[in-house]
C-alpha positions as MATLAB code, in Angstrom:
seq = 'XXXXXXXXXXXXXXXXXXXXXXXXXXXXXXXXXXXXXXXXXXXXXXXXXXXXXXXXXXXXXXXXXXXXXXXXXXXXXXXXXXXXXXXXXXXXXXXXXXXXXXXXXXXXXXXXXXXXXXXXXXXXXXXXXXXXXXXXXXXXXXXXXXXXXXXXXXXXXXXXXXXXXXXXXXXXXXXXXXXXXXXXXXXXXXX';
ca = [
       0.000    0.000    0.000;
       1.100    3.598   -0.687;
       2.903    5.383    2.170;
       3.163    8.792    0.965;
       4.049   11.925    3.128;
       1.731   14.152    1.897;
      -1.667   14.651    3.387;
      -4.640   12.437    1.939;
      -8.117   14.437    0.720;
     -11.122   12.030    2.335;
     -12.873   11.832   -0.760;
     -15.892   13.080    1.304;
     -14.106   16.395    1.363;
     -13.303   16.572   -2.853;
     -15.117   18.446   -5.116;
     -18.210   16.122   -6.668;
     -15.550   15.142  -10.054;
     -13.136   14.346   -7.692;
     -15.615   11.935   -5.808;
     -16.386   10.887   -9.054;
     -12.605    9.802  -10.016;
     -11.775    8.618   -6.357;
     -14.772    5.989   -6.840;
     -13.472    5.596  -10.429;
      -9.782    4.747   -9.643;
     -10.857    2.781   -6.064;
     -13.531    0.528   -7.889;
     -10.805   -0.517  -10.766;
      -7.849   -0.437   -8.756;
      -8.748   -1.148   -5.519;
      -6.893    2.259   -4.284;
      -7.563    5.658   -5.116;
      -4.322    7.172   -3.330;
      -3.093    8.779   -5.781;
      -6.563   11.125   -6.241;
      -6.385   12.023   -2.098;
      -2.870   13.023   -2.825;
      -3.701   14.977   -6.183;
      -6.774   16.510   -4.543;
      -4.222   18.761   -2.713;
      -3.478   20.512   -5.744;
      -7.160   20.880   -7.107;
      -6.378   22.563  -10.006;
      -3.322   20.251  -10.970;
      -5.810   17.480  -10.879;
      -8.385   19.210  -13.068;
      -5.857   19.885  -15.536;
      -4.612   16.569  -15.767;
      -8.069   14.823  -16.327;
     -10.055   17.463  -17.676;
      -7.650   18.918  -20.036;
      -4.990   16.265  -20.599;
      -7.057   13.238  -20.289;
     -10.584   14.224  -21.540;
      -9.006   16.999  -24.306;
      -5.771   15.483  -25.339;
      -5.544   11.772  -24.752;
      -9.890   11.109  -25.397;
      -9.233   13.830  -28.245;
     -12.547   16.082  -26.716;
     -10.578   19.100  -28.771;
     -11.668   18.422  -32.216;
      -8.149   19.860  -33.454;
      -6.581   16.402  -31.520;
      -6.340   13.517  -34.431;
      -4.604   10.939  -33.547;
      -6.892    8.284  -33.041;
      -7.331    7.207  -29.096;
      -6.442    3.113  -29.936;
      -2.887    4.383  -30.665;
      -2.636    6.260  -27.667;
      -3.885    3.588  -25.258;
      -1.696    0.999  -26.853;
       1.443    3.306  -26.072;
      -0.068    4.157  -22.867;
      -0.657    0.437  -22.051;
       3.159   -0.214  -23.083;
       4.424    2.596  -21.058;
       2.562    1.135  -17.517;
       3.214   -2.403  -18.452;
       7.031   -1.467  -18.655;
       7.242    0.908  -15.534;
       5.198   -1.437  -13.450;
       2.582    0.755  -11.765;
      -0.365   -1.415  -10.369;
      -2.861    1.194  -10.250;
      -1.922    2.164  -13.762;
      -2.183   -0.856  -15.114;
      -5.238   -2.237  -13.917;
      -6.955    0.532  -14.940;
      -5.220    1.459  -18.152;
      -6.436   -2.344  -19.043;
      -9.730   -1.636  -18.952;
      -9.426    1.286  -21.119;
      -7.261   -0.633  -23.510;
      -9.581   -3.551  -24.177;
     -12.377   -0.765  -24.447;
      -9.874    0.653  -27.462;
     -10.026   -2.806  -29.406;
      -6.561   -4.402  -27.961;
      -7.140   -7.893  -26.881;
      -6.091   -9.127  -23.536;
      -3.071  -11.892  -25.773;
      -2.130   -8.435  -26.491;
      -2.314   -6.763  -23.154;
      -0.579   -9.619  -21.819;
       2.396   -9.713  -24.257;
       3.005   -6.242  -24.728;
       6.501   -6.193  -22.516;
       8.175   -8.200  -25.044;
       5.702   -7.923  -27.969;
       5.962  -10.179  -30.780;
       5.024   -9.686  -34.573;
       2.304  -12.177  -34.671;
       0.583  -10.123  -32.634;
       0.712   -6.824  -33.241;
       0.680   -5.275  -37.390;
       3.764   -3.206  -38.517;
       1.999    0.308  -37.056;
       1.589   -1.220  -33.644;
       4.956   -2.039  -33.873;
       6.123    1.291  -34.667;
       4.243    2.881  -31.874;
       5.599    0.149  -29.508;
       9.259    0.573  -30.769;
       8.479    4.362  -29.996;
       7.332    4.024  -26.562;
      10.145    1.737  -25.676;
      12.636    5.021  -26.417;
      10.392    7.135  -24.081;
       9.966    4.352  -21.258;
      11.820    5.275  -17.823;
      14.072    2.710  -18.154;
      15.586    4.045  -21.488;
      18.031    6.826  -20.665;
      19.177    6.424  -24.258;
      16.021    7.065  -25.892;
      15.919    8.725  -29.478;
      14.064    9.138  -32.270;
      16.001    7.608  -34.730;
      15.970    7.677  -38.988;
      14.635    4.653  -39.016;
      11.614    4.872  -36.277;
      10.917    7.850  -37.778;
      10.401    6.245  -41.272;
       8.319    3.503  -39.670;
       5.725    5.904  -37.694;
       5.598    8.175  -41.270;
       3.767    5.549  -43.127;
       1.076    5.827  -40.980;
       1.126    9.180  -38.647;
       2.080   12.347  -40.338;
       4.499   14.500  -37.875;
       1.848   16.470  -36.100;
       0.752   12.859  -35.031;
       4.124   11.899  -33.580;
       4.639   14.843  -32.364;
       1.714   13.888  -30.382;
       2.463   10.277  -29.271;
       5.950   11.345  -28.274;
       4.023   14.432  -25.932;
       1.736   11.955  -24.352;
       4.552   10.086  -24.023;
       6.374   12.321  -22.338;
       3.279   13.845  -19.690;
       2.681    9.505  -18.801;
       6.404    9.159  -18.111;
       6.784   11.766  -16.208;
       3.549   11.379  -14.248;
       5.135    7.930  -13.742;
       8.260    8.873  -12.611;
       6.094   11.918  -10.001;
       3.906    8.598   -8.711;
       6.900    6.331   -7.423;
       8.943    9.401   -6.315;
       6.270   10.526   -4.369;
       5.296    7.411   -2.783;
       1.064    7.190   -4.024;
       0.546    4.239   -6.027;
       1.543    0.674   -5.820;
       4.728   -0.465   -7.646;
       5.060   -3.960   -9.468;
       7.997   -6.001   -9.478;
       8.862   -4.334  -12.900;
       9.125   -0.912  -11.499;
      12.641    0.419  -12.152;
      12.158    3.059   -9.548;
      12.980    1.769   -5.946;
      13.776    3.698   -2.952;
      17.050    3.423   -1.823;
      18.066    0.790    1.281;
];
């Protein structure tokens, strides 16, 4: 269970959205830690579901095109390979909601080709440069070539920004102690 040193919200005293996403995260997840924590910081919380989330990832601004099954499969990648529990329980749910099957799901650490078609692969390859655990992480010729037969650069621009905000909300979530880390995690306090 989460130990972290900042003060908990009781979801009686949140905002009704915030109620809303504390029963949201607790019902999937079994733990909704991380919105008591996130509740300190009301508008930081808005901004991440309401304008991240619900305008950028769910593409609620109509000027947003890459399609949400790409994102979730990256995002499913990203949590599977950083090892978040709460994260991945609930990112699962939104991923088989996209159309990615559970073999899928369940294979997506080391992905193979019978799996997954060649612009899975790409976005996979991608997200594998962005992951925590990649401190050597580029955008090389090659991937490049691979994600420009099917995204045009606007569109990676975008994968590689939501990329970037789920990493580093990943990397914010161990280092500040509010969700529950699976053996995978590459972030472990020190002894």
């Amino acid at each position: 269970m989460p130990e972290p040193h900042l003060n908990r919200i009781d979801r009686d005293d949140m905002d009704k959205v915030f109620q809303t996403m504390w029963d949201t995260g607790n019902e999937r997840t079994g733990d909704a830690t991380i919105i008591e924590v996130m509740a300190n910081a009301p508008e930081i919380l808005r901004w991440y579901f309401e304008e991240f989330y619900a305008q950028i990832f769910y593409n609620g601004n109509s000027k947003i095109r890459l399609d949400v099954r790409t994102k979730e499969l990256l995002r499913i990648k990203l949590s599977k390979q950083h090892g978040c529990q709460f994260c991945n329980r609930s990112n699962t749910v939104d991923a088989l909601a996209a159309g990615i099957t559970q073999e899928q799901i369940d294979s997506i650490r080391e992905p193979g080709q019978d799996l997954f078609d060649e612009k899975d692969m790409a976005v996979i390859e991608l997200a594998e440069e962005m992951m925590l655990q990649n401190m050597h992480g580029q955008l090389s010729r090659g991937l490049y070539d691979k994600l420009l037969k099917y995204y045009d650069d606007g569109e990676i621009v975008e994968i590689g920004f939501v990329a970037a905000i789920l990493t580093g909300m990943a990397k914010w979530i161990f280092t500040f102690d509010i969700v529950d880390r699976e053996e995978v995690c590459p972030i472990k306090p020190a002894a």
